[in-house]
C-alpha positions as CSV (number, residue, x, y, z in Angstrom):
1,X,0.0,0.0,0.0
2,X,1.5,3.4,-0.6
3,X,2.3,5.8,2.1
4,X,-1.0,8.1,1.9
5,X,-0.4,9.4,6.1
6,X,-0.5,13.2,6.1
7,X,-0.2,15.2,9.4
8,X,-2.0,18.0,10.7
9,X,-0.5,20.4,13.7
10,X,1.3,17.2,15.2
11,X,-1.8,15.0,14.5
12,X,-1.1,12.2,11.5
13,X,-4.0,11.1,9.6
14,X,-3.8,7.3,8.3
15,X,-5.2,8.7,5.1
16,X,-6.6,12.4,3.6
17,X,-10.0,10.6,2.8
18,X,-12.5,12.5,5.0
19,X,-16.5,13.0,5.2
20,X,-17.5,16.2,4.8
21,X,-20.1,17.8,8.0
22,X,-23.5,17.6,6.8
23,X,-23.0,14.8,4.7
24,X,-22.8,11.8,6.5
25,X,-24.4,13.0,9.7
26,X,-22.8,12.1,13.0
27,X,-20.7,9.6,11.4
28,X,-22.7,6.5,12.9
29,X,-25.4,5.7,10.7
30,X,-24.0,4.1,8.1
31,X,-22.5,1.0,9.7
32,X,-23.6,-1.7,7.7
33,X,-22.6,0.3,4.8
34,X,-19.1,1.7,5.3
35,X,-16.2,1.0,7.6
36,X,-15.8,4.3,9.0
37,X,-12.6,3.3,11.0
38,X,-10.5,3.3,7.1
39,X,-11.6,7.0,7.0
40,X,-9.0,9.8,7.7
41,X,-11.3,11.4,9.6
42,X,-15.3,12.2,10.0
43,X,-16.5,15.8,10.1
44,X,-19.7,15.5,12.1
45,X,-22.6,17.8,11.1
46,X,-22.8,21.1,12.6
47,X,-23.1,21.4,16.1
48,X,-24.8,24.6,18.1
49,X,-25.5,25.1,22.2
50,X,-29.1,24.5,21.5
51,X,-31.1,21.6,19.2
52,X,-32.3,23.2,15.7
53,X,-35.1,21.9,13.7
54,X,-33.7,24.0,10.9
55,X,-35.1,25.2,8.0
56,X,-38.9,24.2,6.9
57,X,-39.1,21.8,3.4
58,X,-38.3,21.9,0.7
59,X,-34.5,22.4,2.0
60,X,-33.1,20.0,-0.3
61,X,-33.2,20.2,-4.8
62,X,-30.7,18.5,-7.2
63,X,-29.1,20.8,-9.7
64,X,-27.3,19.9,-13.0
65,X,-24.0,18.7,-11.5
66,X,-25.1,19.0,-7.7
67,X,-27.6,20.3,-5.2
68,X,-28.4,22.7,-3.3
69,X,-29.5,22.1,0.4
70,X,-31.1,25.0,2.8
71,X,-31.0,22.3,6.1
72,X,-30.5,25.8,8.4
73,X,-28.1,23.4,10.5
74,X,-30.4,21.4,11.7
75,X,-28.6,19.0,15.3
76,X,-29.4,17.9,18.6
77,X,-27.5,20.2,20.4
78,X,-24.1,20.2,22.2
79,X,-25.5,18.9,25.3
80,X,-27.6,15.6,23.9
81,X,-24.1,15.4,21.7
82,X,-22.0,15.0,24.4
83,X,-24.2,12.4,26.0
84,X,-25.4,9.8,22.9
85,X,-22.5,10.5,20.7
86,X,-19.1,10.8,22.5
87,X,-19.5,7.3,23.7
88,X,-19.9,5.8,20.3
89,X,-16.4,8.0,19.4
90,X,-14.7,6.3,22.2
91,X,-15.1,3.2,19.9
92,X,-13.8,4.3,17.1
93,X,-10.2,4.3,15.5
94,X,-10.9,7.1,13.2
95,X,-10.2,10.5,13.9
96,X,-13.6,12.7,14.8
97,X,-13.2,16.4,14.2
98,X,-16.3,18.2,15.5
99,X,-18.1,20.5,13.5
100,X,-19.6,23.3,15.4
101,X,-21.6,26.6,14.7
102,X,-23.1,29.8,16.6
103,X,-24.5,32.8,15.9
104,X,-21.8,34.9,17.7
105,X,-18.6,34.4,19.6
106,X,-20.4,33.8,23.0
107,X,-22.3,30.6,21.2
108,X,-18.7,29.1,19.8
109,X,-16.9,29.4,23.3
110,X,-19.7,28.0,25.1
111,X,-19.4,24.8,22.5
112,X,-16.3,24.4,22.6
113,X,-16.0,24.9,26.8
114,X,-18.5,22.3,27.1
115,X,-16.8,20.1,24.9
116,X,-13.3,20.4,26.4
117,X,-14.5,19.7,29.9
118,X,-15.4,16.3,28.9
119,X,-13.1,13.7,28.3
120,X,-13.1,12.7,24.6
121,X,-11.2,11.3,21.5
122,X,-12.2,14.3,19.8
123,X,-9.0,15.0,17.4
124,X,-10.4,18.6,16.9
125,X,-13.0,21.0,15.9
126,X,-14.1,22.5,12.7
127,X,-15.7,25.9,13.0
128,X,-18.3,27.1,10.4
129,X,-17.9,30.4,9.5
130,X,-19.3,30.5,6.5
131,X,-22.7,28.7,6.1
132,X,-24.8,30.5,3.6
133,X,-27.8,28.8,4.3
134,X,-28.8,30.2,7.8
135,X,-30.4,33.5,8.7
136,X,-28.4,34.9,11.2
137,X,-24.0,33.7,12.7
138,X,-21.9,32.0,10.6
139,X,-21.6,33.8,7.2
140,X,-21.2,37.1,9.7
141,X,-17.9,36.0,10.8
142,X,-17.2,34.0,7.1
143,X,-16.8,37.3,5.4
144,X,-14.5,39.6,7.9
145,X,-11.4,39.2,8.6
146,X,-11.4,40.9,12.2
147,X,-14.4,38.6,13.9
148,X,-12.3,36.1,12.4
149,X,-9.4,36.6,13.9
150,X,-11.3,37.1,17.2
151,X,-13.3,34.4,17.3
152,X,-9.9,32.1,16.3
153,X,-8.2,33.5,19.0
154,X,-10.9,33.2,21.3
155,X,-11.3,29.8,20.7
156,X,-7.7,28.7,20.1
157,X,-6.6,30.0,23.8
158,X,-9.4,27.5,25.2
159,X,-7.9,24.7,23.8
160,X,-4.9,22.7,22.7
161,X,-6.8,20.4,20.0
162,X,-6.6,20.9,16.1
163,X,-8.7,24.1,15.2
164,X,-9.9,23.9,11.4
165,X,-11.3,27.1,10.1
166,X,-14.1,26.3,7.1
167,X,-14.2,29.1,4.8
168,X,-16.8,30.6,2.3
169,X,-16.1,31.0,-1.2
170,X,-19.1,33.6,-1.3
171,X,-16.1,36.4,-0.2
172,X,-14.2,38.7,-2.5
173,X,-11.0,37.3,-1.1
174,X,-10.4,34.3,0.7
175,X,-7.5,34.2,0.9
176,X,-7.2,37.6,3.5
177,X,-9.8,35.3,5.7
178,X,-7.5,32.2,5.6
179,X,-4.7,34.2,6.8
180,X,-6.8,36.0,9.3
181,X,-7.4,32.3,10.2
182,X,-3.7,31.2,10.7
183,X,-2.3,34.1,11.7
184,X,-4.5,33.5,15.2
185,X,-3.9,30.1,16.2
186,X,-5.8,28.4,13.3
187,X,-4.0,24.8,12.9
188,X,-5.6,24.9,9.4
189,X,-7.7,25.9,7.1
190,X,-11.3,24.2,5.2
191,X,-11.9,25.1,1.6
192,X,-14.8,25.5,0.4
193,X,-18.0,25.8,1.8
194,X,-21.1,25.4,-0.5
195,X,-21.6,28.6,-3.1
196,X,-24.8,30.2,-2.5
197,X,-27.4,29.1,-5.2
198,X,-31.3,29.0,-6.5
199,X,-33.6,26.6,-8.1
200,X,-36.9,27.8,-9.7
201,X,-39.6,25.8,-11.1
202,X,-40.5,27.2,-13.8
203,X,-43.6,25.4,-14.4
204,X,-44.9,26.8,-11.3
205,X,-43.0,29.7,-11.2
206,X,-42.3,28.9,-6.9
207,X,-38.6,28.8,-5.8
208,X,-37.2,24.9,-5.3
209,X,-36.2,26.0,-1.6
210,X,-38.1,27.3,0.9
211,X,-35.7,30.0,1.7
212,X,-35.2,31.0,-2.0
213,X,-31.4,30.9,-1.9
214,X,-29.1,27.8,-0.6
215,X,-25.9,26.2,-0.7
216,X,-24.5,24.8,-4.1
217,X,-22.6,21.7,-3.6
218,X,-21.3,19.1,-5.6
219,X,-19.2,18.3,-9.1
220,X,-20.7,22.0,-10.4
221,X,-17.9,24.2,-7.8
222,X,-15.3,21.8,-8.2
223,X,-13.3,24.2,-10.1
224,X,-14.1,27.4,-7.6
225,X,-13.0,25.1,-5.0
226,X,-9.7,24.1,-6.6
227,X,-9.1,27.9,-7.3
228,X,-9.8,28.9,-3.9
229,X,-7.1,26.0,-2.5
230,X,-4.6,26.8,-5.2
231,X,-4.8,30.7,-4.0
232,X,-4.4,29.7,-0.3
233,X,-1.7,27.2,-0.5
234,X,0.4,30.1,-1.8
235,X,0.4,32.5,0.6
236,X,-0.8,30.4,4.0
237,X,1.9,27.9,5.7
238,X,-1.1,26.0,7.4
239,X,-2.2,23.1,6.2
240,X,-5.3,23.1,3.9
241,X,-8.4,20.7,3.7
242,X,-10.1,20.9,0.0
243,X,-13.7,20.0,-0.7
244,X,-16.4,20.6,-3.7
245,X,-17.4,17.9,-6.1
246,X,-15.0,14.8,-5.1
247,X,-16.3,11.7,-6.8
248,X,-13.3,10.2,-7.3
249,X,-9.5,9.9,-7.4
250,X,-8.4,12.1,-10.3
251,X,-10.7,14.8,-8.3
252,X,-8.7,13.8,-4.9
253,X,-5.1,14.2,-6.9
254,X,-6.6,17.9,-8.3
255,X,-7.1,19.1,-5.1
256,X,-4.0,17.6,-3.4
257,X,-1.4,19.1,-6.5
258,X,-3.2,22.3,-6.4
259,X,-2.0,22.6,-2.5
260,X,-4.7,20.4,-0.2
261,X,-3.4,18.0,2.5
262,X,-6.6,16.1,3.3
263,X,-9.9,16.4,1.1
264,X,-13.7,16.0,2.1
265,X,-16.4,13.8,0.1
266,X,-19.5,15.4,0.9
267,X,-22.4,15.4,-2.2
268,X,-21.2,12.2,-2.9
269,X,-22.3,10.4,0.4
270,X,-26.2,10.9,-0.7
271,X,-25.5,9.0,-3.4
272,X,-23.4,6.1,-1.7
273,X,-22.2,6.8,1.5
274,X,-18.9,4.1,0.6
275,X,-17.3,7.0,-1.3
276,X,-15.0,8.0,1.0
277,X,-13.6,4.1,1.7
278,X,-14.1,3.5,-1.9
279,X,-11.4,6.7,-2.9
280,X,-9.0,5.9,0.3
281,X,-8.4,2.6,-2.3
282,X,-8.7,4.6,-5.4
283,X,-5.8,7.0,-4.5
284,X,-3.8,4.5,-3.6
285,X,-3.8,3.0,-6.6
286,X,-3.3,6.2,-8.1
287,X,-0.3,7.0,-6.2
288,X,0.9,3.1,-6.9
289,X,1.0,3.9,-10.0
290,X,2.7,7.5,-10.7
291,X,6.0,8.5,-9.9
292,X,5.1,9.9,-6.7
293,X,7.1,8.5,-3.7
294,X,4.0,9.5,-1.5
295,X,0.7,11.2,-0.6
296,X,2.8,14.0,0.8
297,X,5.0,15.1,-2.2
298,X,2.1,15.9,-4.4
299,X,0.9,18.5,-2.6
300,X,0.9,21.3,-4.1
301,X,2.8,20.7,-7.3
302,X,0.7,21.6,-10.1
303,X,2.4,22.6,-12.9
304,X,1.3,26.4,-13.3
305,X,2.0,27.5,-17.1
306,X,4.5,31.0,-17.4
C-alpha cells in the first residue's frame, strides 16, 4: 500500500479521505454500509448550544451537476451530543473532528467549553464560519477578517486540539480570511463551503427552496474550489483541507497538487455513503502507480504554465 499518512498540527491522519459535515451525519449511521474506521477522519454535522429543527421543506433540490440544500443546521444540540455520541467515538479508531456553529462568539466558546470539559477522543473541531444557508451567525464571521481573527483566538486560547477554520467562497478574497485564520492560532484551514445558489420551477413559477437561496454543492464548484485551495496554498503555511465535487480519485489528486493536504467527500455520500472508503483505495492506486514516492510530495505541485 502506498504511504498516503498526512499530518495535521502534530496530528497524522492514516489517510486524507474524509467525510465532509452535513453529509454523513454524525458519522454512525451508516455501519452496515461503510467502515468508517479506514476513513481519515469524519467531520460531524454542525453542532450549536441549543437543538435546531432547521429550515422548513423543501431544503433539499438536485441541480445539473449538484444540489443545493437550505437544512438551516439542523442537530441535537451540544448537550444531547455530548451524551449519545461521544461514547460511540470512544469506539472508534478514526479521527472525529467536530463540527460546530453559533451565531456569535459567545455561542462558539460555550461549545467548545463544554466540549473540552469532557473527556473525549475528539481529534479537533471545525468551525463554520461560512454557512450561507442560515439567517443569522456564521456567514457574519465568514466574510471579515477581524471577527475572524477574534473568534480564532478566542477559541484557540481555550484549547490545545486541532482548530480547522471552514471558509466561504461567497467572499471577495479568501485568501485575506484564511490568513486571518492562521495568523490566530488556526491549525488549518477548510476550503470550500457550499456557493450560495437557487432553483426555480419554472412550471410553477415557486422557488425549489423554501428559503429561495441555498448552498451549491457538488461536481458543479469543483473548479471554484480548486481555485480557492490553489490561492491559499500560496500564501498560507497552514495546512489546507479541500472539498467541492469529489467523486473520485483524479478529483482527490486535483485538489492535493493544487495545495490540499486532506480532502472531504461530501455530495457524494447521498449517493453512496462508501465513497470516501471507496477513494482511500482509489488513491492508492493512483499513487501506486505515478512516480510519486508518497501522498505528501504531491501536494501542491501543479504545474502552473509561465
Amino acid at each position: 500500500m502506498s504511504n498516503l499518512e498526512v499530518s495535521i498540527g502534530n496530528i497524522t491522519f492514516k489517510n486524507p479521505i474524509w467525510v465532509a459535515s452535513g453529509t454523513f451525519g454524525y458519522g454512525t449511521e451508516a455501519p452496515d454500509l461503510i467502515d468508517v474506521n479506514k476513513l481519515g477522519a469524519i467531520v460531524t454535522k454542525s453542532i450549536t448550544r441549543e437543538p435546531r429543527e432547521g429550515n422548513p421543506p423543501p431544503r433539499i433540490v438536485e441541480t445539473p451537476s449538484g444540489m443545493i440544500n437550505s437544512i438551516g443546521l439542523a442537530n441535537i444540540g451540544v448537550k444531547k451530543y455530548i451524551k449519545e455520541m461521544l461514547p460511540i467515538y470512544e469506539d472508534l479508531s478514526t479521527k472525529i473532528i467536530m463540527n460546530i456553529a453559533g451565531t456569535d462568539i459567545d455561542e462558539y466558546i460555550e461549545i467548545l467549553e463544554l466540549m473540552e470539559n469532557q473527556s473525549s477522543s475528539i481529534t479537533g473541531y471545525e468551525i463554520n464560519i461560512s454557512c450561507p444557508n442560515v439567517n443569522k451567525g456564521g456567514m457574519e464571521f465568514g466574510i471579515d477578517c477581524d471577527m475572524t481573527a477574534k473568534l480564532t483566538e478566542e477559541l484557540r486560547s481555550r484549547t490545545d486540539r486541532l482548530i480547522i477554520m471552514k471558509l466561504s467562497p461567497n467572499v471577495s478574497d479568501i485568501v485575506s480570511i484564511g490568513k486571518a485564520s492562521q495568523d490566530s492560532g488556526a491549525d488549518a484551514v477548510s476550503a470550500i463551503n457550499t456557493v450560495v445558489g437557487m432553483s426555480i420551477n419554472a412550471n410553477t413559477g415557486k422557488s425549489n427552496i423554501f428559503t429561495t437561496y441555498g448552498g451549491l454543492s457538488g461536481p458543479a464548484i469543483k473548479p471554484i474550489g480548486l481555485a480557492a485551495v490553489n490561492k491559499l496554498y500560496k500564501d498560507l503555511s497552514i495546512p489546507i483541507i479541500g472539498m467541492g465535487g469529489i467523486v473520485s480519485s483524479t478529483d482527490v489528486a486535483e485538489y492535493i497538487l493544487a495545495g490540499s493536504t486532506s480532502v472531504q467527500v461530501g455530495t457524494a455520500n447521498f449517493r453512496n455513503p462508501g465513497t470516501g472508503e471507496d477513494l482511500i483505495d482509489m488513491i492508492d492506486t493512483y499513487v501506486a502507480d505515478s512516480n510519486w514516492k508518497s501522498l505528501v510530495e504531491m501536494i501542491g505541485k501543479v504545474e502552473i504554465h509561465n
